[in-house]
LUMGUVEX-734719 format. One record per residue: residue number from 1; x, y, z of N, C-alpha, C, O, CB in turn. Coordinates in steps of 0.001 Angstrom, whole numbers, plus 500000, padded with zeros to 6 digits. Glycine has a CB too. Layout:
// LUMGUVEX-734719
+-----+--------+--------+--------+--------+--------+--------+--------+--------+--------+--------+--------+--------+--------+--------+--------+
:  nr :    n.x :    n.y :    n.z :   ca.x :   ca.y :   ca.z :    c.x :    c.y :    c.z :    o.x :    o.y :    o.z :   cb.x :   cb.y :   cb.z :
+-----+--------+--------+--------+--------+--------+--------+--------+--------+--------+--------+--------+--------+--------+--------+--------+
: NUM :      X :      Y :      Z :      X :      Y :      Z :      X :      Y :      Z :      X :      Y :      Z :      X :      Y :      Z :
...
+-----+--------+--------+--------+--------+--------+--------+--------+--------+--------+--------+--------+--------+--------+--------+--------+
END
This chain:
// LUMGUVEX-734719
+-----+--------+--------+--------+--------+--------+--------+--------+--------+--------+--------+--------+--------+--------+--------+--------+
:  nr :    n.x :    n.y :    n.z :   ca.x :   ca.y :   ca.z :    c.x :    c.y :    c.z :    o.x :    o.y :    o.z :   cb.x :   cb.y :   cb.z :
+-----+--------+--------+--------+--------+--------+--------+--------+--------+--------+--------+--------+--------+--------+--------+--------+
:   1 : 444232 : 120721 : 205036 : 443929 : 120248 : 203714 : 443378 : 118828 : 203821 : 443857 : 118072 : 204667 : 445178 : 120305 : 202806 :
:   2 : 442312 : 118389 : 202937 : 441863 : 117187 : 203274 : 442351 : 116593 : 201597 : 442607 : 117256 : 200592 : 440052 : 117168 : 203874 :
:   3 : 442349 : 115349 : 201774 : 442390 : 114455 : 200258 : 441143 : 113299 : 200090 : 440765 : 112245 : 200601 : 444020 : 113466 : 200166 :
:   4 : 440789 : 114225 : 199042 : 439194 : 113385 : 198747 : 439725 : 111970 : 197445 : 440383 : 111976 : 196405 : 437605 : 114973 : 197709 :
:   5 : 439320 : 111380 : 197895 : 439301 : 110261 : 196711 : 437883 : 110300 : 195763 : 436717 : 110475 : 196119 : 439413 : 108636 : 197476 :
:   6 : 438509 : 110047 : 194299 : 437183 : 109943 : 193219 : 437176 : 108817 : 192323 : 438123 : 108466 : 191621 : 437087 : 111179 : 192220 :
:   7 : 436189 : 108345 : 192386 : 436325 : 106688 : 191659 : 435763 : 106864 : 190422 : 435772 : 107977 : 189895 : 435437 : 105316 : 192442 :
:   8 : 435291 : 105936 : 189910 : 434660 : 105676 : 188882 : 434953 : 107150 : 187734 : 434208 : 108068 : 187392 : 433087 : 105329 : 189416 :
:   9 : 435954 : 106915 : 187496 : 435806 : 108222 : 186347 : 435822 : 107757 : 185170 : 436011 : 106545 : 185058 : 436920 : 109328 : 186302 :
:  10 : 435657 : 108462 : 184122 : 435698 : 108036 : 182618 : 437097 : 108059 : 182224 : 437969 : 108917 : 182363 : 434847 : 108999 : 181628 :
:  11 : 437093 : 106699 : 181607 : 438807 : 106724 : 181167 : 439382 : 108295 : 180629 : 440372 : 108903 : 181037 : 439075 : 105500 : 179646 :
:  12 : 438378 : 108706 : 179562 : 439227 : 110401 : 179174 : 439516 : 111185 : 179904 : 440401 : 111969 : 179563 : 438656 : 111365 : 178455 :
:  13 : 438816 : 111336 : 181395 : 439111 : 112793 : 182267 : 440463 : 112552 : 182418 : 441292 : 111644 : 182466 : 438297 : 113090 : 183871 :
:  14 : 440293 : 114123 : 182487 : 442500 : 115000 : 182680 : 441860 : 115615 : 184266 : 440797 : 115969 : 184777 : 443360 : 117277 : 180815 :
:  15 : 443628 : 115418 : 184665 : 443476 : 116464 : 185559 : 443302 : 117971 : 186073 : 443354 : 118567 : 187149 : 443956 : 116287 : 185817 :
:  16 : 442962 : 118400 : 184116 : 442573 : 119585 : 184143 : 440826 : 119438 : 184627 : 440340 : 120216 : 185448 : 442960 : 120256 : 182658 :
:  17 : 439955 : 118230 : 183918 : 438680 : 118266 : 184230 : 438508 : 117721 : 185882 : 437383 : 117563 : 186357 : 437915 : 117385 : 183105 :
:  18 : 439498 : 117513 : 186517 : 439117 : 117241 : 188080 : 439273 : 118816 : 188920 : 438537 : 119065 : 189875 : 440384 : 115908 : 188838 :
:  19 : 440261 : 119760 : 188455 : 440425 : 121033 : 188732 : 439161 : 121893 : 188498 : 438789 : 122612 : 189426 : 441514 : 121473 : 187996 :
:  20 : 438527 : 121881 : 187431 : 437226 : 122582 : 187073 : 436019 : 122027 : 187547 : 434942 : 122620 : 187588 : 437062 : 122668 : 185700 :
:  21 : 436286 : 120615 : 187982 : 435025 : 120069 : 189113 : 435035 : 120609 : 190265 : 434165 : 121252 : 190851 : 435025 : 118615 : 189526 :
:  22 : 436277 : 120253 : 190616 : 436363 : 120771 : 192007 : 436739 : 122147 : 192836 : 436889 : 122493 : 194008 : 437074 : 120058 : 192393 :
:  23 : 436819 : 122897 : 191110 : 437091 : 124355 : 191525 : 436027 : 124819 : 192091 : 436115 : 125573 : 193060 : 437452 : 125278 : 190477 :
:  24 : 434540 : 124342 : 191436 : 433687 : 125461 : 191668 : 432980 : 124988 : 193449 : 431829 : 125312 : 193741 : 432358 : 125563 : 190140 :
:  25 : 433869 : 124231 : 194430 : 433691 : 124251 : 196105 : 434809 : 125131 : 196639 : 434499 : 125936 : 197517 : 433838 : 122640 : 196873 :
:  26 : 436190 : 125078 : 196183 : 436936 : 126036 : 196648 : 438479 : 125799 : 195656 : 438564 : 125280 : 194543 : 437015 : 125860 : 198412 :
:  27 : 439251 : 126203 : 196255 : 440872 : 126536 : 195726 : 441116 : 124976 : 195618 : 440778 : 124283 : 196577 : 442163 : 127542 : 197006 :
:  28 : 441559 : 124513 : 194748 : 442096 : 123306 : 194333 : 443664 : 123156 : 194649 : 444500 : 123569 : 193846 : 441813 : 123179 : 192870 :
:  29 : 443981 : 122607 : 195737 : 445636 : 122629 : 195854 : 446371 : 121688 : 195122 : 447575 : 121806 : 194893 : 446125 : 122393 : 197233 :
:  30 : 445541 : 120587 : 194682 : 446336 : 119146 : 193842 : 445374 : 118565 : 192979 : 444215 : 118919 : 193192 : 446868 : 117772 : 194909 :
:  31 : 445609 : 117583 : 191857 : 444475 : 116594 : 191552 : 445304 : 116029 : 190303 : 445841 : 116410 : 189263 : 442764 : 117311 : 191202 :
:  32 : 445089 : 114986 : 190991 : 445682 : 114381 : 189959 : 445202 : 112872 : 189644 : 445122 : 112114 : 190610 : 447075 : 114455 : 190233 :
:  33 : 444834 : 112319 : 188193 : 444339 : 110775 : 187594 : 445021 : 109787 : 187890 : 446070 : 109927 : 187263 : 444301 : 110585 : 186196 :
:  34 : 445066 : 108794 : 188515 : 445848 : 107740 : 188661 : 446101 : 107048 : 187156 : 445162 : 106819 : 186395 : 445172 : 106807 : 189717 :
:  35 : 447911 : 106657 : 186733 : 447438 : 105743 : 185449 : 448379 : 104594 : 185471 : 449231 : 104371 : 186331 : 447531 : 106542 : 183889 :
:  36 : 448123 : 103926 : 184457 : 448916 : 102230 : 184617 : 450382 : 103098 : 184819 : 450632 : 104300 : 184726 : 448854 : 100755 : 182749 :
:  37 : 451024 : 102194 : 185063 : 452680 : 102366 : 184992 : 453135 : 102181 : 184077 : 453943 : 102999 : 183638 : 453473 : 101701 : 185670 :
:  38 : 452770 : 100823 : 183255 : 453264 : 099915 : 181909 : 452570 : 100553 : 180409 : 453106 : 100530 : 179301 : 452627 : 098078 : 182139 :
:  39 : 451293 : 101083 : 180749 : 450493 : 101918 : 179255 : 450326 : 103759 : 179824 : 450461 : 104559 : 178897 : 448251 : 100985 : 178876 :
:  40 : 450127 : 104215 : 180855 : 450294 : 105547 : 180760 : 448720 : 105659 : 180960 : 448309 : 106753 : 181345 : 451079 : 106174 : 179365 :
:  41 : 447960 : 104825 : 180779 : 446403 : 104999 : 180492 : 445819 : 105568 : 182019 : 446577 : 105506 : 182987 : 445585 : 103308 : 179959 :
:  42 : 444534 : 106081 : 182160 : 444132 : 106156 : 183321 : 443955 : 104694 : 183936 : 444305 : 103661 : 183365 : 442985 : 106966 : 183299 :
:  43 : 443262 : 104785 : 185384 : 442989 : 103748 : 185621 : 441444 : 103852 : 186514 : 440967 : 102909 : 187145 : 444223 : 103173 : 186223 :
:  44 : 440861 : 105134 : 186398 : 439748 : 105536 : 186158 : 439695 : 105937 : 187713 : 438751 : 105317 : 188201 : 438723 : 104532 : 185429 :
:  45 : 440352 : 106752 : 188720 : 440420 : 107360 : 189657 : 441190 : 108057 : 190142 : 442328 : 108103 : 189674 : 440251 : 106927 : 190173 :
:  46 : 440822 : 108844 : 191258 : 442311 : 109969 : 191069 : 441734 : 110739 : 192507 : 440772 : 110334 : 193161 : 442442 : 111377 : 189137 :
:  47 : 442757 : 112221 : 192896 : 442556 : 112512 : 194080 : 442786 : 114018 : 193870 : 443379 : 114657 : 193002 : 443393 : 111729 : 195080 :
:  48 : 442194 : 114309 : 194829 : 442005 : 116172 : 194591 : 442222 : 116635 : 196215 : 441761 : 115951 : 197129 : 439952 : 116831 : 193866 :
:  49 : 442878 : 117711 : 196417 : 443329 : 118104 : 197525 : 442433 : 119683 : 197734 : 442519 : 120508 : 196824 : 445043 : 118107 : 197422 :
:  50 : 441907 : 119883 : 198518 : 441076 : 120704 : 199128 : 441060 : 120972 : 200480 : 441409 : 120134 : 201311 : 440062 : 120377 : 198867 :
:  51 : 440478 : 122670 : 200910 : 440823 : 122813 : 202498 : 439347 : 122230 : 202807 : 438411 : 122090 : 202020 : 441250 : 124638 : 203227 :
:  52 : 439427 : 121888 : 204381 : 438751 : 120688 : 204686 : 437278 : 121040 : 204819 : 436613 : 120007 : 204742 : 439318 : 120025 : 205957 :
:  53 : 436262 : 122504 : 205050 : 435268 : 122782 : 204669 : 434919 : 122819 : 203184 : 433810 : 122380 : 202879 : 435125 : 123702 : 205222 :
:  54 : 435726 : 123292 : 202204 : 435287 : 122473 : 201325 : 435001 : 121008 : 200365 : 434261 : 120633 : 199455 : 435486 : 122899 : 201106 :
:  55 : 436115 : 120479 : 201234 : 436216 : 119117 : 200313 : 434730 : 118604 : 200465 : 434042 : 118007 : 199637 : 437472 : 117832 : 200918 :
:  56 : 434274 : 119203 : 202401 : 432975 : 118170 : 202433 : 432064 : 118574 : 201967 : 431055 : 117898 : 202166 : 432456 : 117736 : 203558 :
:  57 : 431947 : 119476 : 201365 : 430860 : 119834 : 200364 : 430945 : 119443 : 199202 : 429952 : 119259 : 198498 : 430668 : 121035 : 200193 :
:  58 : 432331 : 119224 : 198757 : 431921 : 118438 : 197115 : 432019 : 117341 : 197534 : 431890 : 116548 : 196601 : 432877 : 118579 : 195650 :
:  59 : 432226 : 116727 : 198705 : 432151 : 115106 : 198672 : 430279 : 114757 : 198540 : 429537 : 114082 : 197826 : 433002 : 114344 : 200478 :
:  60 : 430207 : 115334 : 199263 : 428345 : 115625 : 199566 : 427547 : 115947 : 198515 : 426428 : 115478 : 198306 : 427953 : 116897 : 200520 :
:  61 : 428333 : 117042 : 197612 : 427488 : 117161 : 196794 : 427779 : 116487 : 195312 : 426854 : 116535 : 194501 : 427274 : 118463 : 196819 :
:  62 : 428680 : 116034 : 195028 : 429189 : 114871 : 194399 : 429323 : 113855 : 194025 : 429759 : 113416 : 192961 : 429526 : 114698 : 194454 :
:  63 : 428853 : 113291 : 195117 : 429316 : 111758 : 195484 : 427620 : 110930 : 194754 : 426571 : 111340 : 195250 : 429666 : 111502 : 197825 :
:  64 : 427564 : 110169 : 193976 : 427200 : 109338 : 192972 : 426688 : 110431 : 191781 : 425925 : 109945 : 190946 : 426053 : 108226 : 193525 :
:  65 : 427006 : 111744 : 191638 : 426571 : 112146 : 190717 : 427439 : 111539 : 189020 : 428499 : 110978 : 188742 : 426578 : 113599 : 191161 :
:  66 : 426369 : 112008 : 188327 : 426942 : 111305 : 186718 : 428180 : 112076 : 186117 : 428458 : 113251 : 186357 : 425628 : 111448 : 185365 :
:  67 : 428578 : 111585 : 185646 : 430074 : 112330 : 185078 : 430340 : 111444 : 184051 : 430447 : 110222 : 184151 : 431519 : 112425 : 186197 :
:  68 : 430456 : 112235 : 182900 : 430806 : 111383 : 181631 : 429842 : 110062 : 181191 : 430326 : 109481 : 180220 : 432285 : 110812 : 181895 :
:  69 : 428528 : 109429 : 181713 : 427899 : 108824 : 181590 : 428211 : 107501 : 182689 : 427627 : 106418 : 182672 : 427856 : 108815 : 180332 :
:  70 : 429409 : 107968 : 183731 : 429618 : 107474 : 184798 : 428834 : 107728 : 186656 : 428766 : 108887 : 187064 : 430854 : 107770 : 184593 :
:  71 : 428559 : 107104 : 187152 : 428038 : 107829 : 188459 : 429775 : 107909 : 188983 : 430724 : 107338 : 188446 : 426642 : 106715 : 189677 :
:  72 : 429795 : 109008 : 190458 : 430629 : 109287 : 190555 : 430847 : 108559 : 192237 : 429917 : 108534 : 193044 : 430669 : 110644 : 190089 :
:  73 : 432500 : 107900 : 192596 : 432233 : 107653 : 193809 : 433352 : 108424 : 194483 : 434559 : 108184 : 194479 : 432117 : 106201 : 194092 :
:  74 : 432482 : 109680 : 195227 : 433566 : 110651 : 195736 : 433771 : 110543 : 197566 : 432770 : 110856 : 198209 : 433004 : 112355 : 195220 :
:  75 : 434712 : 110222 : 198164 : 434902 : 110324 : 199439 : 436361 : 110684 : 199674 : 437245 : 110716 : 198818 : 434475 : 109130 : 200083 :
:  76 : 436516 : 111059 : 201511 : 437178 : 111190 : 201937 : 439029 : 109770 : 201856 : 439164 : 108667 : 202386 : 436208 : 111542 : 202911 :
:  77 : 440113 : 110657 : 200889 : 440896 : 109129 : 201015 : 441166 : 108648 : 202170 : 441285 : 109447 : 203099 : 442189 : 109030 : 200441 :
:  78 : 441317 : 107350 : 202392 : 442186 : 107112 : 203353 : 443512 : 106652 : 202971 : 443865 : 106117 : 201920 : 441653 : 106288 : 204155 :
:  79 : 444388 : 107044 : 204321 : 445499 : 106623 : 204008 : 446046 : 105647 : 203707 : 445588 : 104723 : 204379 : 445939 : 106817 : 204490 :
:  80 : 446936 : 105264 : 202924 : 447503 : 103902 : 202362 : 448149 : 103273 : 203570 : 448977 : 103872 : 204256 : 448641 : 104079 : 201083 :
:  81 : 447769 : 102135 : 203788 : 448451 : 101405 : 204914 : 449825 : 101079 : 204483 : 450137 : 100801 : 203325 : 447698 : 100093 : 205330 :
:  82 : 450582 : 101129 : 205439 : 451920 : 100414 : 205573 : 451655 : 099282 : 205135 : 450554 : 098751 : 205277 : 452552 : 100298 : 206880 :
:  83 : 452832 : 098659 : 204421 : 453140 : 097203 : 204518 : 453177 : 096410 : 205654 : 452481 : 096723 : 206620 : 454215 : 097006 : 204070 :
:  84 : 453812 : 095533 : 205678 : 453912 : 094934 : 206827 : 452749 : 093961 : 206878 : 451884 : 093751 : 206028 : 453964 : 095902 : 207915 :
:  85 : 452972 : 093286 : 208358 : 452633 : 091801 : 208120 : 452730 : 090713 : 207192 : 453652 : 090673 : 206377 : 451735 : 091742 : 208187 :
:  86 : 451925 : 089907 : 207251 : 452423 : 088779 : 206432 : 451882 : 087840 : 207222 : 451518 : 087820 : 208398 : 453967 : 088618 : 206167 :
:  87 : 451907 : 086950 : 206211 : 452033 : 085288 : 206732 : 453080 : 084367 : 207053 : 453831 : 084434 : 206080 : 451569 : 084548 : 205909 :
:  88 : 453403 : 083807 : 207607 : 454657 : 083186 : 207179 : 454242 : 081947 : 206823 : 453070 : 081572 : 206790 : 455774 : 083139 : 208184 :
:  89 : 455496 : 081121 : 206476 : 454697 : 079899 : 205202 : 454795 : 078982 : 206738 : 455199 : 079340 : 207844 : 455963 : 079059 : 203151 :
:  90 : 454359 : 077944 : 206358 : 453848 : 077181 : 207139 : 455031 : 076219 : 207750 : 455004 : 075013 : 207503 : 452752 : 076548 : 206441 :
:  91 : 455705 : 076592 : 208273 : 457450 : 076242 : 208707 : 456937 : 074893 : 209619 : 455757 : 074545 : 209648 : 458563 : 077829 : 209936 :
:  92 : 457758 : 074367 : 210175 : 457564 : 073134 : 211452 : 458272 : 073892 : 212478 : 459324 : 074530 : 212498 : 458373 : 071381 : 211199 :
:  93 : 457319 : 073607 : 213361 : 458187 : 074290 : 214596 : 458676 : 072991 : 215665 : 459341 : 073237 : 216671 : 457056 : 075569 : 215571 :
+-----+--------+--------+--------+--------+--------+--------+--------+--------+--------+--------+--------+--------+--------+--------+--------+
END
């Protein structure tokens, strides 16, 4: 299964309209809108789970097309990095 990331969406899309985008490359296993925590609102991107010959076809065939009067920015996600590192403050040694 691959996880495609999709940017730029129109604040209204549901994750029913990311299912019917991405139905018509193959079986849709997930998709879901990212939204604030504090308002519930979108936050105008979201992620759709697909087996991995198809994702790259809707990434391909997708990727800056218009959606909602938006272009679309569709790629492969990457994974969220760990935390970790840091700075440390500027101590005396």
């Amino acid at each position: 299964m691959k996880k495609i990331y999709v940017g730029n969406l129109p604040w209204s899309t549901t994750e029913a309209d990311l299912k019917d985008m991405f139905g018509t490359f193959g079986e849709v296993h997930s998709a879901a809108v990212v939204t604030d925590r504090d308002t519930g609102r979108s936050r105008g991107f979201g992620f759709v789970e697909l087996d991995p010959g198809d994702a790259d076809k809707a990434i391909a065939e997708l990727d800056g097309r218009d959606f909602g009067g938006r272009s679309l920015r569709v790629n492969e996600a990457q994974d969220k990095r760990s935390g970790g590192g840091g700075g440390g403050g500027g101590g005396r040694w």
